[in-house]
KOLZAKOL-979334 format. One record per atom (N, C-alpha, C): residue number from 1; residue in one letter; atom name; x, y, z. Coordinates in Angstrom, 1 decimal. Example, Ala and Ser with C-alpha at 12.3 -4.5 7.8 and 13.67 -1.06 7.14 Angstrom:
<rec nr="1" rest="a" atom="N" east="13.2" north="-5.7" up="7.8"/>
<rec nr="1" rest="a" atom="CA" east="12.3" north="-4.5" up="7.8"/>
<rec nr="1" rest="a" atom="C" east="13.2" north="-3.3" up="7.8"/>
<rec nr="2" rest="s" atom="N" east="12.8" north="-2.2" up="7.1"/>
<rec nr="2" rest="s" atom="CA" east="13.7" north="-1.1" up="7.1"/>
<rec nr="2" rest="s" atom="C" east="12.9" north="0.0" up="7.9"/>
// end
This chain:
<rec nr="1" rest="x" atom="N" east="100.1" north="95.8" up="90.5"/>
<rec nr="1" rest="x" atom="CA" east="101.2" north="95.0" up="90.1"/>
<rec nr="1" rest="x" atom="C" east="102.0" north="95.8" up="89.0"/>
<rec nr="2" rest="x" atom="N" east="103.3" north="95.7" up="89.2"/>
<rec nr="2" rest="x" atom="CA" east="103.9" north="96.7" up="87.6"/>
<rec nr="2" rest="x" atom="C" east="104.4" north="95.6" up="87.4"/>
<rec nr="3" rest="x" atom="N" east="105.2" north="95.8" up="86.3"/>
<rec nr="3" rest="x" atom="CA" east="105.9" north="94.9" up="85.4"/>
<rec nr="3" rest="x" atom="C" east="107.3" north="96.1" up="84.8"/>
<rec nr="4" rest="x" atom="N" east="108.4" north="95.6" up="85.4"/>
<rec nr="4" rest="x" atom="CA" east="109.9" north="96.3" up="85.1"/>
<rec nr="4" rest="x" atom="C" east="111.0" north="95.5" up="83.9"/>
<rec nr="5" rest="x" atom="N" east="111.1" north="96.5" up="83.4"/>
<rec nr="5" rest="x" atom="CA" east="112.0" north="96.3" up="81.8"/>
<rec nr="5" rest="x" atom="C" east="113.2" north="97.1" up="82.1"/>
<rec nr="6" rest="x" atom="N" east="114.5" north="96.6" up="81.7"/>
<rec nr="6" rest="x" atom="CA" east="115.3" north="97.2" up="81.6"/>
<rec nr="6" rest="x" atom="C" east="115.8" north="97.4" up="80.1"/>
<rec nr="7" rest="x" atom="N" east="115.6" north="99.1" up="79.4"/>
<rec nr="7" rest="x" atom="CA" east="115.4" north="98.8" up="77.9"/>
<rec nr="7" rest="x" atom="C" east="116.8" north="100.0" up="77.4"/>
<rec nr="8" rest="x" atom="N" east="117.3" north="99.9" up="78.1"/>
<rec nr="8" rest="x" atom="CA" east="119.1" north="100.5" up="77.8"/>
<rec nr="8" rest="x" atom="C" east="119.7" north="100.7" up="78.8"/>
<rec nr="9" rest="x" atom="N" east="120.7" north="99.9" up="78.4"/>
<rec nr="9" rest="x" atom="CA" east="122.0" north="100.2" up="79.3"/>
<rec nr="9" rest="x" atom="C" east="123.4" north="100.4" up="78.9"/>
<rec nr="10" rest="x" atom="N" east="123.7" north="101.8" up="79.5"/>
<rec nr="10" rest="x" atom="CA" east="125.3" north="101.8" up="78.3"/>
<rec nr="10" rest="x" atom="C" east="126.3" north="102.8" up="79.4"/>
<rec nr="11" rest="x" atom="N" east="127.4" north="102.3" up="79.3"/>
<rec nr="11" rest="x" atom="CA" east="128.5" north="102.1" up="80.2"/>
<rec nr="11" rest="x" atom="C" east="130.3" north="103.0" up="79.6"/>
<rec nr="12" rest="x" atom="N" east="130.3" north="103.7" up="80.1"/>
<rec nr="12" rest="x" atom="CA" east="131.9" north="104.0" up="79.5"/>
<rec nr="12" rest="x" atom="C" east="132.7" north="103.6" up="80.7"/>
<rec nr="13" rest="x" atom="N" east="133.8" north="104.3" up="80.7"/>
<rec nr="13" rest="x" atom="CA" east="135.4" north="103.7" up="81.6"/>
<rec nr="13" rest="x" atom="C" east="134.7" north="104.6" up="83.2"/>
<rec nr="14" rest="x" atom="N" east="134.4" north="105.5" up="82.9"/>
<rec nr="14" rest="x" atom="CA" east="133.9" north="106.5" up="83.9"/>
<rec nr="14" rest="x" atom="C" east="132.1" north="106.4" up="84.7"/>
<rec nr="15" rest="x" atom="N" east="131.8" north="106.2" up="83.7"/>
<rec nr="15" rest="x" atom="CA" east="130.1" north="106.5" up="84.5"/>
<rec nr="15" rest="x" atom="C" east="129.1" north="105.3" up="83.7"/>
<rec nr="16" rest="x" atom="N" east="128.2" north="104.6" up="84.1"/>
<rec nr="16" rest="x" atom="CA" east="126.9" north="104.1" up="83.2"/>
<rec nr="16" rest="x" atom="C" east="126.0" north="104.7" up="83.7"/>
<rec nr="17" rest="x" atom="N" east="124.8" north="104.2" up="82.6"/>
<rec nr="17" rest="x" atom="CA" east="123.6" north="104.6" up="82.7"/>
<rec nr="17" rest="x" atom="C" east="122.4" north="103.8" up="82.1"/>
<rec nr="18" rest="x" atom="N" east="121.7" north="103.5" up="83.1"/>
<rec nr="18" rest="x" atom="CA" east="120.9" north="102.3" up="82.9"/>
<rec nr="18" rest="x" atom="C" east="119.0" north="102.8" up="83.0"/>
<rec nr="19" rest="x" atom="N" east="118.3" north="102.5" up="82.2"/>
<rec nr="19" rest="x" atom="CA" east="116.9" north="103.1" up="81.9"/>
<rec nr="19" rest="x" atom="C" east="116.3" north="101.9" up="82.0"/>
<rec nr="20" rest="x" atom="N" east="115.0" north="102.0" up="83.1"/>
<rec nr="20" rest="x" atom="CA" east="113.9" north="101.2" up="83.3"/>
<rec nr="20" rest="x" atom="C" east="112.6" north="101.6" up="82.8"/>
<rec nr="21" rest="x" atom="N" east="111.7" north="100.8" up="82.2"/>
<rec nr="21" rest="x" atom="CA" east="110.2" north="101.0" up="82.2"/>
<rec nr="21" rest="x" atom="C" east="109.6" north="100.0" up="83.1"/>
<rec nr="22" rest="x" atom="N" east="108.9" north="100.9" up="83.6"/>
<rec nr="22" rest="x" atom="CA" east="107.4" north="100.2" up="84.5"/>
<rec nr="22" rest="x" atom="C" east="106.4" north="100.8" up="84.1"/>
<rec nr="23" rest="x" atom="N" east="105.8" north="99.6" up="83.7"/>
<rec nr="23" rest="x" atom="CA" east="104.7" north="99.3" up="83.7"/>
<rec nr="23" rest="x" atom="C" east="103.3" north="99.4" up="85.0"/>
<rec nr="24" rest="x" atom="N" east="102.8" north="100.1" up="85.2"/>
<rec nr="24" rest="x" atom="CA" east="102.3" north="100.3" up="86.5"/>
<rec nr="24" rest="x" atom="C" east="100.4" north="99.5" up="86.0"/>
<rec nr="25" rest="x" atom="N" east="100.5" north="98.5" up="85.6"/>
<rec nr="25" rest="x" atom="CA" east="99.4" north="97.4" up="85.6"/>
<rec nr="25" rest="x" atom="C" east="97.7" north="97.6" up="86.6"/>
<rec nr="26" rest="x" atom="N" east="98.1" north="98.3" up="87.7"/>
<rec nr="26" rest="x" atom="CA" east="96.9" north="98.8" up="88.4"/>
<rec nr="26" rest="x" atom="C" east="96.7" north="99.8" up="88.3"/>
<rec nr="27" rest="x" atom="N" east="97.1" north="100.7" up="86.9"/>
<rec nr="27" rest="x" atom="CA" east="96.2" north="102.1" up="86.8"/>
<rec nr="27" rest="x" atom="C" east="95.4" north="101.7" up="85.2"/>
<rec nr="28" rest="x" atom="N" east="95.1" north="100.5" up="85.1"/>
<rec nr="28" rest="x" atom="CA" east="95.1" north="100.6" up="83.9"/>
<rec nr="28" rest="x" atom="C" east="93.7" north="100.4" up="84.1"/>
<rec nr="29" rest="x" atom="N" east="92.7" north="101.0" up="82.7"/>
<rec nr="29" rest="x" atom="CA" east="91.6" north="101.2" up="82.9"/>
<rec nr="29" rest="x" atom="C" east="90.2" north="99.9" up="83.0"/>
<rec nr="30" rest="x" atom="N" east="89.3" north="100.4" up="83.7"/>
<rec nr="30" rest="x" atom="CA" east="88.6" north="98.8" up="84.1"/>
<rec nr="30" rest="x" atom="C" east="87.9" north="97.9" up="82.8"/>
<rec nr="31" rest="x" atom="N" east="87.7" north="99.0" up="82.6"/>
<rec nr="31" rest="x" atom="CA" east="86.9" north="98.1" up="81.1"/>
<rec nr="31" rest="x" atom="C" east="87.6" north="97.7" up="80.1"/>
<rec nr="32" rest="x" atom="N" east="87.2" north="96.4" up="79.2"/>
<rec nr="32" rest="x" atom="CA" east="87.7" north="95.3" up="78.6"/>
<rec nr="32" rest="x" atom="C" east="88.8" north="96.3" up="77.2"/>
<rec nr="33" rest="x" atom="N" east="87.7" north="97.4" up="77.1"/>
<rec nr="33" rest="x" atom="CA" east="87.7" north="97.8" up="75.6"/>
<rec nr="33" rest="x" atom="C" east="88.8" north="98.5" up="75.7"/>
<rec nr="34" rest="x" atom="N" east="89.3" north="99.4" up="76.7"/>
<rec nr="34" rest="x" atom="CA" east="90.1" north="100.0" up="76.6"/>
<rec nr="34" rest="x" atom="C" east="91.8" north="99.4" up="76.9"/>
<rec nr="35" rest="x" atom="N" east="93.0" north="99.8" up="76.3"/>
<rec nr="35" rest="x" atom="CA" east="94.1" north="99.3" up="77.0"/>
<rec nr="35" rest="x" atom="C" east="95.0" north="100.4" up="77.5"/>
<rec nr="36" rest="x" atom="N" east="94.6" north="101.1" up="78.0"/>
<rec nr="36" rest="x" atom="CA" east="95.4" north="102.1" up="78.6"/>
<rec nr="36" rest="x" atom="C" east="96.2" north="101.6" up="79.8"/>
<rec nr="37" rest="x" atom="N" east="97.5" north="102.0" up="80.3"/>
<rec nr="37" rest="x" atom="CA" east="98.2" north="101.6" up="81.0"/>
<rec nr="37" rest="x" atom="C" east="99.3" north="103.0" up="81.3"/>
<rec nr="38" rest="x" atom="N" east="99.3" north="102.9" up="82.7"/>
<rec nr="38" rest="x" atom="CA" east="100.9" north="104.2" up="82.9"/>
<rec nr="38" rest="x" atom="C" east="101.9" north="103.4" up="82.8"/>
<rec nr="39" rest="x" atom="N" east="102.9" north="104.5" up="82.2"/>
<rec nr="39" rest="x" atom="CA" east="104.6" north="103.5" up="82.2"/>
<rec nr="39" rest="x" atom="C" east="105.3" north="104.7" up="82.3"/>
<rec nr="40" rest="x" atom="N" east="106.0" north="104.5" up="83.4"/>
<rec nr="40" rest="x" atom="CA" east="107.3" north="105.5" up="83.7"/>
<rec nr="40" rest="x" atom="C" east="108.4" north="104.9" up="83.8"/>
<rec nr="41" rest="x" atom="N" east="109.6" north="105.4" up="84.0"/>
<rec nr="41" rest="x" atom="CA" east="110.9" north="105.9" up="83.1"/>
<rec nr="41" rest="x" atom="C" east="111.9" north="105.9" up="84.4"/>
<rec nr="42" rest="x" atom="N" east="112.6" north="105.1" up="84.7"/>
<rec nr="42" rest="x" atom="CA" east="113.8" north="105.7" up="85.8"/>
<rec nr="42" rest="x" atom="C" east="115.0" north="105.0" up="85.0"/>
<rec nr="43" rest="x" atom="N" east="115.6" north="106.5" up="85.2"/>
<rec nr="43" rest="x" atom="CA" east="116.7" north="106.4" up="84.4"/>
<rec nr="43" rest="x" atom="C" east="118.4" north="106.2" up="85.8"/>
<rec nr="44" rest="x" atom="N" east="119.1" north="105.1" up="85.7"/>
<rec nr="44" rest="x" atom="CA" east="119.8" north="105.3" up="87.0"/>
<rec nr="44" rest="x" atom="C" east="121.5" north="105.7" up="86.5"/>
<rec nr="45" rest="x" atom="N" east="121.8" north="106.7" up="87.1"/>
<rec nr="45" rest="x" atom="CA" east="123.1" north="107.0" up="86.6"/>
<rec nr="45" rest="x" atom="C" east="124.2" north="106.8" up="87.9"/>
<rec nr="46" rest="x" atom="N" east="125.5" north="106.2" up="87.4"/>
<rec nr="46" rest="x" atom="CA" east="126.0" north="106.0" up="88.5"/>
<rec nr="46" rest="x" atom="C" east="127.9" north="106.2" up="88.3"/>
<rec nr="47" rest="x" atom="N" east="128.9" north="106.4" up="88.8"/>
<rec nr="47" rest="x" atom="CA" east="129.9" north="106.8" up="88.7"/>
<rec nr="47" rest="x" atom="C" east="130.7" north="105.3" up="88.6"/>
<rec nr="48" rest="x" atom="N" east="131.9" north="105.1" up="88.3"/>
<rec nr="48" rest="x" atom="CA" east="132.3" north="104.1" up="88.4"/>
<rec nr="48" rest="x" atom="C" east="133.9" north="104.8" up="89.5"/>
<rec nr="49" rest="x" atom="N" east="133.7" north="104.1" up="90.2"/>
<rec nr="49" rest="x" atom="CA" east="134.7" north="104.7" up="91.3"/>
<rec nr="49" rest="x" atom="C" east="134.5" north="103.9" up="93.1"/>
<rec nr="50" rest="x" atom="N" east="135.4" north="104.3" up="93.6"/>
<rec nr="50" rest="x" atom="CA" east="135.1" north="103.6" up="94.6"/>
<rec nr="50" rest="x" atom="C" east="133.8" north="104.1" up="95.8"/>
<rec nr="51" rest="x" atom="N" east="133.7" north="105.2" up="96.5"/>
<rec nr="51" rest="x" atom="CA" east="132.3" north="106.2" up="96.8"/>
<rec nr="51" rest="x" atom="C" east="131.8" north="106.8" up="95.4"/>
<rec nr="52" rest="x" atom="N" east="131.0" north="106.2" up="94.5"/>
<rec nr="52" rest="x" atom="CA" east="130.5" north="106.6" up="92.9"/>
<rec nr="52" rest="x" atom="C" east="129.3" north="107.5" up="93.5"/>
<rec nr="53" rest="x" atom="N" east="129.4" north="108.6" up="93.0"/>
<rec nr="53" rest="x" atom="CA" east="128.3" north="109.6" up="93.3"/>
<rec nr="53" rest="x" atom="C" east="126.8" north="108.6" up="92.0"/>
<rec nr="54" rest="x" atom="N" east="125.7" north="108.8" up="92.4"/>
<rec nr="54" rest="x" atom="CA" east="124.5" north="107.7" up="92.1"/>
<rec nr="54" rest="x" atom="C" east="123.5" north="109.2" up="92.0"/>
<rec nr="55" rest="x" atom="N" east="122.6" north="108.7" up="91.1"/>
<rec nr="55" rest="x" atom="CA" east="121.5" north="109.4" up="91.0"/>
<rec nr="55" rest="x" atom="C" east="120.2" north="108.6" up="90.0"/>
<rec nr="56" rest="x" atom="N" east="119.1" north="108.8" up="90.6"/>
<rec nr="56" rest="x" atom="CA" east="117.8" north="108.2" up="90.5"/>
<rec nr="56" rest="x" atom="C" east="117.3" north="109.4" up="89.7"/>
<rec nr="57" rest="x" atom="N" east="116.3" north="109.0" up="88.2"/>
<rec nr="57" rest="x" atom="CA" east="115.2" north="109.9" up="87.9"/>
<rec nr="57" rest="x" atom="C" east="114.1" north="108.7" up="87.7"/>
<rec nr="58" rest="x" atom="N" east="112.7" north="109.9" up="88.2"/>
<rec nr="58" rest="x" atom="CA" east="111.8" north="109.2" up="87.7"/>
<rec nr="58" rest="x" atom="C" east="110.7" north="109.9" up="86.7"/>
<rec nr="59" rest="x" atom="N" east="110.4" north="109.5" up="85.1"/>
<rec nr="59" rest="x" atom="CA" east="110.0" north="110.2" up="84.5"/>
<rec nr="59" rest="x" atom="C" east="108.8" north="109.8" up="84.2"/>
<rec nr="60" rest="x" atom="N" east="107.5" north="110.6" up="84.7"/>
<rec nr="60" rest="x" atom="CA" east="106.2" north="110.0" up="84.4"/>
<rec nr="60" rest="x" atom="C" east="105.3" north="110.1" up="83.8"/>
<rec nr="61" rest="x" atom="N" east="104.1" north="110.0" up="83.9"/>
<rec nr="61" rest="x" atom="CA" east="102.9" north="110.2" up="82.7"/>
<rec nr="61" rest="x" atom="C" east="102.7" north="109.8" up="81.2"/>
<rec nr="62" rest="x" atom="N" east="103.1" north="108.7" up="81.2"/>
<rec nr="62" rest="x" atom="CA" east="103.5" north="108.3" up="79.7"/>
<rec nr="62" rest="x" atom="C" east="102.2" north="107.5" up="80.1"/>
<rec nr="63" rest="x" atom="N" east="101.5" north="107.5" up="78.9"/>
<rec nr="63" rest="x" atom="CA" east="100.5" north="106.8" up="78.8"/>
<rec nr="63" rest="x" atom="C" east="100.3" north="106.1" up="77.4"/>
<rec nr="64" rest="x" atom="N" east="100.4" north="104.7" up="77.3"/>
<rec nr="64" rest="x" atom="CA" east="100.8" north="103.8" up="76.4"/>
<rec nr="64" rest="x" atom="C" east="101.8" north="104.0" up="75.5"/>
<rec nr="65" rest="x" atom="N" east="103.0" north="103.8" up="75.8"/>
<rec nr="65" rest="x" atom="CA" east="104.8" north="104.5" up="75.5"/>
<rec nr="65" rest="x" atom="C" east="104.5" north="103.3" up="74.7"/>
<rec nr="66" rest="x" atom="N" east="105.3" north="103.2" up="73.6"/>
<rec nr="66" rest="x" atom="CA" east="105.7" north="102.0" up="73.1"/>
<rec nr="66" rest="x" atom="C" east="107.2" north="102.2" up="72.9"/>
// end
């Protein structure tokens, strides 16, 4: 199960750009004691226009990002 945040979003006349964290909840480790969890990063950039050229990143390995 993940869990998605959307933790900036910022916009001019021409282009935004909007950044998600997920939470990826099922790699987190089995035992009580530990709280490790992955959380990656997609960052979506997009044109403001009518065919707006779009592009997806996804940035990973963050291991307990606060």
């Amino acid at each position: 199960m993940n869990s998605v945040n959307e933790i900036i979003k910022y916009e001019t006349d021409d282009f935004g750009v909007t950044i998600f964290k997920l939470t990826d909840l099922s790699s987190t480790a089995p035992t009580s004691e530990t709280h490790e969890r992955m959380d990656y990063y997609l960052i979506a950039i997009s044109e403001f226009d009518e065919y707006p050229n779009q592009s997806l990143f996804k940035v990973v390995n963050y291991y307990n990002s606060q």
